[in-house]
N, C-alpha and C positions, 0 to 999 in steps of 0.2 A: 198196940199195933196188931193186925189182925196178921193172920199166919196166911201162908198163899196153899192153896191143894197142896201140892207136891210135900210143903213141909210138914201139914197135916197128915197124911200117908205116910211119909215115913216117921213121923213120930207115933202114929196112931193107930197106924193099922193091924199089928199082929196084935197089938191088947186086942182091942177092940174086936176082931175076931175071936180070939180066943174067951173072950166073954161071952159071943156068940153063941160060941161052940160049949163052950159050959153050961150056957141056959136052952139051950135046943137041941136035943136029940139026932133029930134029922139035921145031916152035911148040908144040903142042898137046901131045907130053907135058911142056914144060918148065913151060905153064901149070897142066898137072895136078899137076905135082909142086911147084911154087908154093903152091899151094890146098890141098895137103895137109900141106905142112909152116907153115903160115901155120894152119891147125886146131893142128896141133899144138903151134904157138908158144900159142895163145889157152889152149887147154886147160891146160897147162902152167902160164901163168899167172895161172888161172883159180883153181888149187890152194894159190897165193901161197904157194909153195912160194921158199925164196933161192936167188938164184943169185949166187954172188960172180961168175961169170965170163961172163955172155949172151951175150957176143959170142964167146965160146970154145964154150959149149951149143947156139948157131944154128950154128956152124961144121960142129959134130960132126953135127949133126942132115943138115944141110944133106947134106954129105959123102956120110953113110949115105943120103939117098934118093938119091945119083946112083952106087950101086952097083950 
């Protein structure tokens, strides 16, 4: 079962940040790149498209924008 935004955010959002914020120096792009992969989670699930593995899919996601 795929997770709706809302549960995603609140299960994910302060890690997720706070990896962020540990891999990027500057506030301001970690928040940007928060906000952009936080669209992408929505859209994503927008599609209710399955994901057997979310928390594997945010990783990789995640990952790739701090490249």
């Amino acid at each position: 079962m795929n997770p709706t935004f809302d549960e995603f955010y609140q299960d994910n959002s302060q890690k997720l940040y706070q990896r962020l914020r540990k891999n990027l120096p500057n506030e301001q792009d970690a928040e940007d790149i928060f906000q952009d992969i936080c669209v992408k989670v929505y859209n994503f699930l927008e599609k209710k498209e399955k994901i057997y593995k979310f928390n594997n899919w945010l990783n990789r996601v995640t990952s790739n924008a701090l490249c």
